[in-house]
N, C-alpha and C positions, 0 to 999 in steps of 0.2 A: 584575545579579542579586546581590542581598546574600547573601554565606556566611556560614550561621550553625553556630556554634561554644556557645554559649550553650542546652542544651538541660535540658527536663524532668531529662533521663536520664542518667544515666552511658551510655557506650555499649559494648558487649567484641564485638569480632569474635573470628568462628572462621575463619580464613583457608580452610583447606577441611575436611570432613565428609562422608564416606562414608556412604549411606543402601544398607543391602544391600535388594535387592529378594529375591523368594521365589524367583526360581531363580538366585539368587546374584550376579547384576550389582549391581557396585557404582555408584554415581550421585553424581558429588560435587555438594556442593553450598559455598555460601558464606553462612556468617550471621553478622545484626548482631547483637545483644540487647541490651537494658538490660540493667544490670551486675549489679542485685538481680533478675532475671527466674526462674532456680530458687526463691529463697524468697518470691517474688510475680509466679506467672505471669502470661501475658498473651499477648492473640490474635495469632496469625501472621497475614504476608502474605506471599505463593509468587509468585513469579515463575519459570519454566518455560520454557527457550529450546534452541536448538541453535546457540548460536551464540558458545560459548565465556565463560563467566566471568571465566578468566584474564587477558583481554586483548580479546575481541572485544565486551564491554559494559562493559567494567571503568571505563572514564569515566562513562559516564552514572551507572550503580552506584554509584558512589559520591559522586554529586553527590543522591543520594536517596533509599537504602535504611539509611544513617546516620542521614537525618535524620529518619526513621519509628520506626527503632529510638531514635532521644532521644524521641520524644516515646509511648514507651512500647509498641512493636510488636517479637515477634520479626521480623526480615525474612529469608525464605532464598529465594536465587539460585542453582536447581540448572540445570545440565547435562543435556539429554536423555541416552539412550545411543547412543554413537556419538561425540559430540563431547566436547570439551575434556579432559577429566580423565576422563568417563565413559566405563565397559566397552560392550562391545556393539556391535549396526550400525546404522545409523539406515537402514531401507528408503524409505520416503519421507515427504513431508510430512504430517501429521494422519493416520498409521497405528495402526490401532487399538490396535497394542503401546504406540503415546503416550500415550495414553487411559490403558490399561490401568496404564502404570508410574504418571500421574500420581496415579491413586488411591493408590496406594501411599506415594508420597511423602504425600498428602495425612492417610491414617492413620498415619506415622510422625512426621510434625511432632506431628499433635494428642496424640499419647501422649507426647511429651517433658516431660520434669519443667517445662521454662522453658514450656509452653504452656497456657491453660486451656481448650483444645479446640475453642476456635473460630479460623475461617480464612477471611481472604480472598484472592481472586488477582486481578492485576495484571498488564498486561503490553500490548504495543504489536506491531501486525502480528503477527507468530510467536506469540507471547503473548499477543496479542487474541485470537485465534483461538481458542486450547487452553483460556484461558481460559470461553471458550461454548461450547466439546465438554465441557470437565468439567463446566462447570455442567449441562448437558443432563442427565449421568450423575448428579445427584442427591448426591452424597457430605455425610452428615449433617452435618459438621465445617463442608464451605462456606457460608458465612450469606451472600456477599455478592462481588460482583468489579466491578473498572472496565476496561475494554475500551477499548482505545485504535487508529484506524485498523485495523478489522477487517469480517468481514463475514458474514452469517448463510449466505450462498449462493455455494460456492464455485466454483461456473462462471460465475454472472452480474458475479459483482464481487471477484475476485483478481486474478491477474498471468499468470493464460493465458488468457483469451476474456473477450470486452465487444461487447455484442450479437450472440453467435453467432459474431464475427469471431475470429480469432489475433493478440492482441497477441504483438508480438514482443519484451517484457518476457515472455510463456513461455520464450524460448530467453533472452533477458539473463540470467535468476531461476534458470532450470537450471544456466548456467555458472557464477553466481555462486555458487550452492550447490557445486558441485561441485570450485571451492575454496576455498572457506569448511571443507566436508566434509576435507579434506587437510590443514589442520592438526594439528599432531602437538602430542602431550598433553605438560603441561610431566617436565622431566625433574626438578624441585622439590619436584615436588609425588607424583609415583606413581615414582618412583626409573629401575632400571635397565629396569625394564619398558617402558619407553615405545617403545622402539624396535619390539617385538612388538608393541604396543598400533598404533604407527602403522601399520605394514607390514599389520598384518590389517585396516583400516581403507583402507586401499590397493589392497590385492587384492580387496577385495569390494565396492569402491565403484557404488554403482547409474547407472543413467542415466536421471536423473528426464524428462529429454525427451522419454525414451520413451514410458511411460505416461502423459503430461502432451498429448503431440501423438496418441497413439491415440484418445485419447478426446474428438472433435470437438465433440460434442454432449451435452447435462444427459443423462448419464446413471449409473445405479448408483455409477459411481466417482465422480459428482461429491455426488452426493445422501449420501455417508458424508460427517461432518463437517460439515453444511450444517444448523445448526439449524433453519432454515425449514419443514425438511421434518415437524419436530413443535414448534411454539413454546411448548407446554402444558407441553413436560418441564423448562423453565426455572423454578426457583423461586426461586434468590435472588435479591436485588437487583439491580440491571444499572445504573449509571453507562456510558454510553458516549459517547465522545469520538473527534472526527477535526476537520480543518481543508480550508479549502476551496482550497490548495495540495497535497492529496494526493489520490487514489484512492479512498478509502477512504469517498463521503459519501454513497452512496445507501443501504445497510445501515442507515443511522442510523432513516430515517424508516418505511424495512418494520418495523424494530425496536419503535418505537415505537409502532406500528398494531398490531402482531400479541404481543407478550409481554404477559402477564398477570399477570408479577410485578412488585414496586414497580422503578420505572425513571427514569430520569431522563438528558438526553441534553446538550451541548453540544458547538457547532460554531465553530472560531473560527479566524483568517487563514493558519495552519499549516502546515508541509511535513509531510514523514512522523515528525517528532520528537514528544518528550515536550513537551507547551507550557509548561515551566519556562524551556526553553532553544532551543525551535523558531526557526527565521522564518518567514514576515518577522513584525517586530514589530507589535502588542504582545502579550508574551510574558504570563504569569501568574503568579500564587500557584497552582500546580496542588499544590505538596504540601500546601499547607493547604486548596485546596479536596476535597482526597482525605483528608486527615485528618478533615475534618466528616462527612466520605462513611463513615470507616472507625469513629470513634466513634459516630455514630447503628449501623451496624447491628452492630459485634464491641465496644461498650462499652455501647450503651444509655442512651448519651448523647444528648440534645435539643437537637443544637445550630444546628434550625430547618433545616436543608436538606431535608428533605421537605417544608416549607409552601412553597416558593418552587414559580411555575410550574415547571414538569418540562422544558421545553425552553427553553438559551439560544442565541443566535445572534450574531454578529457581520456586518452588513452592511459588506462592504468598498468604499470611496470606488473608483468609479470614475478610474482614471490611465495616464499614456500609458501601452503596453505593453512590457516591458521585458525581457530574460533572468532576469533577477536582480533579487528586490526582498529588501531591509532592513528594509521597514518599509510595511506597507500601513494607512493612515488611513481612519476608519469610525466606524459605532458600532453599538451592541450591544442588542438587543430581545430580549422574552422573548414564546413562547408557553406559552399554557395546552394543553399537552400536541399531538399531530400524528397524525392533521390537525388544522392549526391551528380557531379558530372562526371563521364566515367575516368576523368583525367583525376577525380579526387579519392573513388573509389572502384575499382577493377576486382569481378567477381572470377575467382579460380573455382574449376572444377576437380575434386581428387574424387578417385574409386575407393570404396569399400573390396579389397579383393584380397586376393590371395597373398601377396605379400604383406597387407598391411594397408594402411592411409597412401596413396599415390597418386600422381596424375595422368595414369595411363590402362589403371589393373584393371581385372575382373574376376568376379566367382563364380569359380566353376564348380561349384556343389555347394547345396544348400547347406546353412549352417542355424544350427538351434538357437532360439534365445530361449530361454529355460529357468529362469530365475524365482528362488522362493517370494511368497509374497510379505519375506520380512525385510526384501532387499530395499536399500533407501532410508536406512537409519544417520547415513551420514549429507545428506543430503542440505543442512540446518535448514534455519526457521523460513519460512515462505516469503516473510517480510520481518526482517530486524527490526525492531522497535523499540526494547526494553533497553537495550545496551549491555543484553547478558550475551551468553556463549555459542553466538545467533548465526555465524556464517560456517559456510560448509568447511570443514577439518579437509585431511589427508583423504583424497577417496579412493585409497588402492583397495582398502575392504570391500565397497561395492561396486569397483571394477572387477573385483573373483566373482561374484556375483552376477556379473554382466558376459557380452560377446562382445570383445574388444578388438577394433584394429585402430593401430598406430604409424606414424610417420616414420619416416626416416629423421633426423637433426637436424632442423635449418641452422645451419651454422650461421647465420648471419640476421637471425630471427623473421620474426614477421609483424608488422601492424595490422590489425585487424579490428573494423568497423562495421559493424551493419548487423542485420541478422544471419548467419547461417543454417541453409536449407539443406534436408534430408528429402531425396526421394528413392522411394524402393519397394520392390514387393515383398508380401507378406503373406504367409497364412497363418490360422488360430486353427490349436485343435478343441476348440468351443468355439461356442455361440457370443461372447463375448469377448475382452479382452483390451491389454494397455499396451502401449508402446509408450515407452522414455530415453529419450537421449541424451546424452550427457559429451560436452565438449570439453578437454583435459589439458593441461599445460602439462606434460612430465615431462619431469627435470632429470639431468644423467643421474641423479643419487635412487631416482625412481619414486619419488613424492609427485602424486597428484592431485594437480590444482584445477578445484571447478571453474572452467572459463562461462559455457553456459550452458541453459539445457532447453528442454521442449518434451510438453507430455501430450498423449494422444487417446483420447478411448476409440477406440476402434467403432462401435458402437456409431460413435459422432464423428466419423475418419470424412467425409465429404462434405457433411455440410453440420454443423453445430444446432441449426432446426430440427434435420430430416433424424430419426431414428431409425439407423440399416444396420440390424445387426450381423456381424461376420456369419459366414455360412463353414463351418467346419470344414479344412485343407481346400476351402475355395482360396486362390491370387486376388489379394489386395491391390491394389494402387495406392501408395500414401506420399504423402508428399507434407511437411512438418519443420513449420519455423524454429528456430529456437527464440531465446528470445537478445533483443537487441544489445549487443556489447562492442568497447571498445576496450582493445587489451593489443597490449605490447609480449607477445613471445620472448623470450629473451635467445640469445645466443644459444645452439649448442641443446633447445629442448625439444623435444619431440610434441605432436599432438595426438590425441588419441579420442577418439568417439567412441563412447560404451553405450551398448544397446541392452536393454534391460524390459521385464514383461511384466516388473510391481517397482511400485518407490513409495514405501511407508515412512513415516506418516506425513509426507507431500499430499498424497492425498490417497482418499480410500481404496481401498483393495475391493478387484473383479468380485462381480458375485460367485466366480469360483477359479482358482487356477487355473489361468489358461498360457499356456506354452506354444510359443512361435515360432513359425519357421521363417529364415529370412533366406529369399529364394537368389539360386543363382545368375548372375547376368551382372550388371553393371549399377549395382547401388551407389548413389554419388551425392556426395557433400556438396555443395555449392557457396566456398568461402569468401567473402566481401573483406577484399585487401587495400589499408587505407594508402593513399598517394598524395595526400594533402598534406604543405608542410607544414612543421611546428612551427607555434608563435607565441612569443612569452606571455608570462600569465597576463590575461587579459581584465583583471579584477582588481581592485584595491583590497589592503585586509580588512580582515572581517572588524566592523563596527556594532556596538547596541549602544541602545542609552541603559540608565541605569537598572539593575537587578534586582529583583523582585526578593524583599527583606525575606526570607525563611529562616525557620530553627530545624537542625534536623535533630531530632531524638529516638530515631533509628535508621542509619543508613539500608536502603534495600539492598538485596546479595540477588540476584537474576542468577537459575544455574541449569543446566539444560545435563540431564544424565541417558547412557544407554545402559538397557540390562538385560542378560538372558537366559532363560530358563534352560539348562540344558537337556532337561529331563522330555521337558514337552517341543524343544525348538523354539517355543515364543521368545518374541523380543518383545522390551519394552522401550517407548521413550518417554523421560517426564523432562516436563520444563516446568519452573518454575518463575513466575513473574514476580518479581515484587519488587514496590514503587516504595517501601520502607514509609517510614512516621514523619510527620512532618509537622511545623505549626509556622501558619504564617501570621509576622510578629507587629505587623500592621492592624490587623483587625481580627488576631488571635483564634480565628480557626483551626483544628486540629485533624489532619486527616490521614488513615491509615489504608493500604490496599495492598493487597497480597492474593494470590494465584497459585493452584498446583494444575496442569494439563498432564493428562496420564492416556499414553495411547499404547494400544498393544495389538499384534497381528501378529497370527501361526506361518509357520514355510507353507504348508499345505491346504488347509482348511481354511476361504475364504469366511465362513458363517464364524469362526471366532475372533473374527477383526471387531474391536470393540475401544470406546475412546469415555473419557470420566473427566469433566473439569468442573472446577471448585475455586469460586472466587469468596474474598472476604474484602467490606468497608467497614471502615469506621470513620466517627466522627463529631466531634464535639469541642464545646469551649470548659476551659478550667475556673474563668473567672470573666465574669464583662458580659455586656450585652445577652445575659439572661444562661443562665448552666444549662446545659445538656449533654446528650451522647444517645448517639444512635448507633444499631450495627445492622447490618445485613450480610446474610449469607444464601448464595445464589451457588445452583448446581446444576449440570446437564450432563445426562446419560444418552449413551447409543450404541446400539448392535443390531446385527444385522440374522438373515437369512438368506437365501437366494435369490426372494419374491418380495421382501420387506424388512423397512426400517425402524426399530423400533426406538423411539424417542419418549426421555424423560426429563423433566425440568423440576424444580423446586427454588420457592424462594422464602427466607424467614426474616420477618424483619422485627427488632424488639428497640424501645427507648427505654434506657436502662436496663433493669432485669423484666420489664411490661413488655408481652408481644405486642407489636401494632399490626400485625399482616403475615397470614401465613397461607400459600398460593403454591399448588404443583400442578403438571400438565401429565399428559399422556397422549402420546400420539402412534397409529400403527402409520405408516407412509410407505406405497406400493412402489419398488424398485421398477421404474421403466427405463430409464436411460443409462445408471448407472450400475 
């Protein structure tokens, strides 16, 4: 990545800035400016997080809000309330008080002497998100915003339910928040207060697990925050962006189908990063494709990014499957907006049948899906984010596990774009039950590569509101996206769809084993085969301005293990997070973070599905601006029964060897949907 130091602009940081909101909470925030920005204003860009300024984005930050402000953009990086430097409590995720304060912020930037009233916002997950609740709210000032890894519907495509099911990134996301939330404000920056500021932050910390697991099914609490639910009230611009190593990729194409403001989408190899500095590679010019984005609509500049088709893609080359990729090989098509036209993308239909994956079979006798509910250990992480051992491996082990059929060799490969659809009937021998899919590259050595999947609780098989539970050996009707990918077959591989009736620890296991029949007749794939040609990279390389000073004094080791009891059947899987020791050598903060997630499920016994994470922070300075050190240690338990979930939390927090705060929950929560 080239640092560039050479800008338009002079640039002046305001290390931190206080925005009083109207009932007195103060909201820090951080800005760049061009250094003539009072006597020749110019449009802001808002970025909007909980997740610390001072140190919890303070890399990326300044690998990119410098180099907006050279090229002539106020940038301010505020702090919700509740975190970092900010007053207040943060109650939970996209609460309407966030809504409410971002307006605020949003008519405080535009009345600044250094602003000419226009504003866009920016921001990645956290900031995807808030970004498209404030758009929705209309605020005159927002002309325009780029959305990065986010999603219009936040039951179908966040980090608590994925088809109805409970990802158990709900409870990872909880615990994570909930030491993320115990950071304590620096003592540099808000003086002797911080220590009041942390302890009330302490004592009133919520249990987002709670409200997160009560509500099983799309309802009222998922529908706040969920633009989908009015696509009309969106009127500025929408840039939105994810990659097809993250979560985040089915939002893109409702988005595109449903907003009626100018829009414009790209998808490229990506984890949960900014694509300046994402993997696997290749990485981009994102701040200069976001600078075209941000002079067309806050400078009224021409600088042709709205002639170019509205949707880019990157088809990834099909390769062995691996934990960890560097670098994923491919290339890059454009359509004319999505759905594509059918000259750019042509949907094939293949049988599930007797020979195999085809475009003609059928099944003439029922066939079992039957799988323990330890299957889905190879499945990895929900969402990559650490940069550990996060993508899915070889999946021939939970192909044994699964009901598998397979293609014949396209000897001359396939491009494949879009989502592909399963429909087929079904019965459960319960009252319950999951369906998972999984779509496979296998190669002639017989290594299989996850291309993509789609999970389904049966339970919420019709409508994600309605709770209909299966009626034992009654005929389903299902019908089940996977989710959005674009992939290059290679020569010579076969595909394979594995059906599966658990995937641990993707997400929780039925209230009890329940085993499927998948019925005879004409079960059928519906594959989106891409016909748009390739076009050279359409990006300049990746640019930042300069890199944010750190000392590292322990690199983090991210490690993800499977293990299994053979005595009982159980599996285990643990990962291990850690963000390793850091000091950064500007203004000598010291901060440490470390994570174990420990999840385990029996082949048989639903009721011993059970999951244990344990986060640890630390923090403090050695010397300067007044000694201290804090720690916290934050934990969440959970298991289950048939009928209930039982949930446990603790949090301790101590400066030095002093407690400051010691706080644990208990929750029983009635199994309805899940």
């Amino acid at each position: 990545m080239r640092i560039r130091q050479d800008f338009p602009h002079r640039v002046r940081e305001i290390e931190n800035q206080w925005i009083v909101l109207a009932d007195g909470t103060r909201l820090a925030a951080r800005i760049w400016l061009p250094e003539d920005a009072e006597s020749k204003p110019v449009p802001a860009i808002l970025e909007y997080l909980p997740y610390r300024k001072r140190d919890g984005t303070a890399v990326r930050d300044e690998l990119t809000h410098p180099w907006f402000a050279g090229h002539g953009y106020a940038c301010v990086r505020v702090d919700m309330r509740g975190n970092g430097e900010s007053d207040g409590l943060m109650e939970d995720e996209y609460a309407p008080q966030e809504q409410a304060d971002a307006l605020e912020v949003i008519d405080w930037i535009a009345s600044q002497p250094w602003c000419n009233g226009k504003l866009g916002m920016m921001g990645i997950s956290w900031g995807g998100f808030n970004g498209l609740q404030v758009a929705a709210l209309r605020p005159e000032p927002l002309k325009a915003i780029i959305t990065l890894c986010s999603t219009d519907d936040r039951y179908a495509d966040d980090i608590h339910y994925k088809g109805g099911n409970m990802l158990l990134e709900n409870l990872g996301w909880a615990a994570t928040m909930l030491s993320f939330s115990a950071a304590m404000p620096d003592p540099a920056l808000v003086g002797d207060r911080w220590r009041e500021m942390w302890k009330h932050r302490l004592d009133n910390m919520p249990l987002l697990m709670d409200p997160w697991l009560t509500h099983q099914h799309r309802d009222d609490y998922w529908r706040h925050g969920s633009i989908c639910e009015s696509y009309e009230n969106i009127e500025a611009a929408v840039y939105m962006i994810s990659g097809w190593a993250d979560s985040y990729v089915n939002t893109i194409p409702r988005m595109m189908e449903n907003l009626s403001c100018p829009k414009k989408a790209l998808l490229g190899p990506w984890m949960h990063k900014y694509p300046h500095f994402a993997i696997p590679d290749p990485a981009i010019g994102f701040l200069q494709e976001a600078l075209r984005w941000w002079d067309y609509w806050l400078k009224d500049i021409d600088t042709g990014i709205m002639d170019e088709p509205e949707c880019t893609f990157y088809l990834q080359d099909g390769v062995p499957p691996a934990p960890r990729y560097l670098e994923r090989p491919g290339r890059w098509v454009r359509t004319h907006g999505w759905p594509a036209p059918v000259d750019e993308i042509e949907a094939w239909s293949l049988a599930l049948g007797d020979t195999g994956l085809t475009p003609n079979g059928r099944l003439s006798q029922d066939r079992a899906i039957a799988s323990p509910l330890t299957a889905g250990s190879l499945q990895g992480e929900y969402i990559p984010l650490w940069f550990g051992a996060d993508f899915p491996p070889d999946q021939r082990r939970d192909d044994g596990l699964a009901l598998t059929f397979d293609s014949e060799p396209y000897l001359y490969g396939l491009d494949i774009l879009g989502q592909p659809t399963l429909t087929a009937t079904l019965t459960s021998a319960e009252d319950c039950g999951q369906l998972h899919v999984r779509l496979c590259d296998v190669a002639p050595s017989g290594e299989s590569a996850l291309i993509s999947y789609a999970t389904l609780n049966l339970n919420l098989r019709d409508d994600s509101a309605t709770i209909t539970p299966p009626v034992p050996g009654e005929p389903m009707e299902i019908r089940v996206a996977l989710d959005l990918i674009g992939y290059r077959l290679p020569e010579g591989h076969r595909l394979r769809v594995a059906l599966s009736s658990a995937s641990f620890p993707l997400v929780w296991s039925p209230k009890k084993r329940a085993d499927l029949i998948l019925k005879a007749g004409t079960p059928t794939l519906s594959l989106p085969i891409c016909k748009a040609e390739y076009v050279p990279m359409p990006f300049e390389p990746p640019e930042s301005a300069t890199p944010c000073r750190i000392e590292t004094l322990r690199a983090g080791q991210p490690r993800r293990t499977i293990s299994e009891d053979v005595g009982s059947g159980e599996v285990t899987v643990t990962i291990e997070d850690d963000m390793g020791d850091i000091r950064f050598t500007d203004h000598g903060l010291r901060v440490e973070q470390w994570a174990k997630e420990i999840y385990t499920s029996h082949p048989s016994d639903a009721t011993r599905t059970r999951a244990g994470i344990e986060w640890h922070y630390r923090a403090g300075r050695d010397e300067g601006n007044g000694q201290f050190a804090v720690e916290v240690t934050s934990r969440y338990r959970l298991h289950c029964d048939e009928t209930t979930f039982y949930l446990r939390a603790e949090q301790l927090a101590y400066e030095g060897e002093t407690p400051v705060s010691e706080k644990s929950w208990e929750r029983e929560i009635p199994r309805t949907a899940i």
